[in-house]
C-alpha positions as CSV (number, residue, x, y, z in Angstrom):
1,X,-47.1,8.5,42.0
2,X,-44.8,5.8,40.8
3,X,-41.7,7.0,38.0
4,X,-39.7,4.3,36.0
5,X,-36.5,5.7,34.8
6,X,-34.6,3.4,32.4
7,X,-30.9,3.6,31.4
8,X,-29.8,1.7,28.0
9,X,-26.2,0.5,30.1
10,X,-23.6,0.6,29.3
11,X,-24.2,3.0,26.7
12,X,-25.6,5.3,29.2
13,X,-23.5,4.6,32.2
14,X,-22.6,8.1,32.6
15,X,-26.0,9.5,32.7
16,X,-26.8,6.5,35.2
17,X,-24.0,7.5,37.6
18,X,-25.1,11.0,37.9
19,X,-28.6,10.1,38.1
20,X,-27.6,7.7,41.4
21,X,-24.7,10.3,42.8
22,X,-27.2,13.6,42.6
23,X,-27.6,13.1,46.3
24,X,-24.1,13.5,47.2
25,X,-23.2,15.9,44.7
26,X,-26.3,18.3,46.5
27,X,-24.4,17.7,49.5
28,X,-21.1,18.9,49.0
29,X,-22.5,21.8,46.8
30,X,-24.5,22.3,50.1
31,X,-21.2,21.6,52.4
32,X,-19.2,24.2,50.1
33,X,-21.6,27.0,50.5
34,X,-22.0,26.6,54.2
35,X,-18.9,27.0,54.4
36,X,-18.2,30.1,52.4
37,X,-21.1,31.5,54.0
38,X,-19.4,31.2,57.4
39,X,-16.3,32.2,56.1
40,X,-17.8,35.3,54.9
41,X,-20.2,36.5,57.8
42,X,-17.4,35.3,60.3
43,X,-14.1,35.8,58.5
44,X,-12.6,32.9,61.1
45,X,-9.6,32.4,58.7
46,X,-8.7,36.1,59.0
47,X,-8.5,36.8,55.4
48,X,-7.9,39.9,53.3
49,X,-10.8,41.6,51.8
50,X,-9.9,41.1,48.7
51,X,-9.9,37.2,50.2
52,X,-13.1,37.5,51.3
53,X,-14.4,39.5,48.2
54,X,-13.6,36.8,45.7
55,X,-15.3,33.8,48.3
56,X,-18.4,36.2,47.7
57,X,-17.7,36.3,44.4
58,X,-17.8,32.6,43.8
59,X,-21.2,32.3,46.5
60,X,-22.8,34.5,44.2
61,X,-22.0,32.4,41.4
62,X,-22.7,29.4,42.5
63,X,-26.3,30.9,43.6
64,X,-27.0,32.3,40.1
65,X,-25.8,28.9,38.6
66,X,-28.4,26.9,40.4
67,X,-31.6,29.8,39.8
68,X,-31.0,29.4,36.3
69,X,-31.5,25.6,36.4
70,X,-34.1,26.1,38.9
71,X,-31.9,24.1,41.5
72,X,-32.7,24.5,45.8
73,X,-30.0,23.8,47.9
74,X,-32.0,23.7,51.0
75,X,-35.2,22.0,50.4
């Protein structure tokens, strides 16, 4: 299956770039979470809970976000 995506530039330059940057944005969403994961289940920064609670907090967010757009992280 082929798909041909057109963009009227530069009236739609915007919409262009984040078409061609959706790659990296995935990977530092991805990169973020891994890491609040790990500083969650290992707590390597020695932060409060209340630390830790809000990093959790923010995970949980970010994980809501993305099911209601129907977004995977991990593919």
């Amino acid at each position: 299956m082929k798909v041909t995506i057109e963009f009227n530039l530069p009236d739609q330059q915007e919409r262009f770039d984040n078409f061609m940057n959706g790659d990296k944005w995935r990977y530092i969403v991805r990169e973020l979470d891994e890491y609040m994961r790990e500083t969650i289940k290992y707590n390597n920064e020695d932060m409060s809970l209340a630390q830790l609670k809000a990093v959790q907090d923010v995970r949980d967010m970010l994980v809501e976000y993305m099911e209601q757009e129907n977004l995977r992280l991990h593919a």
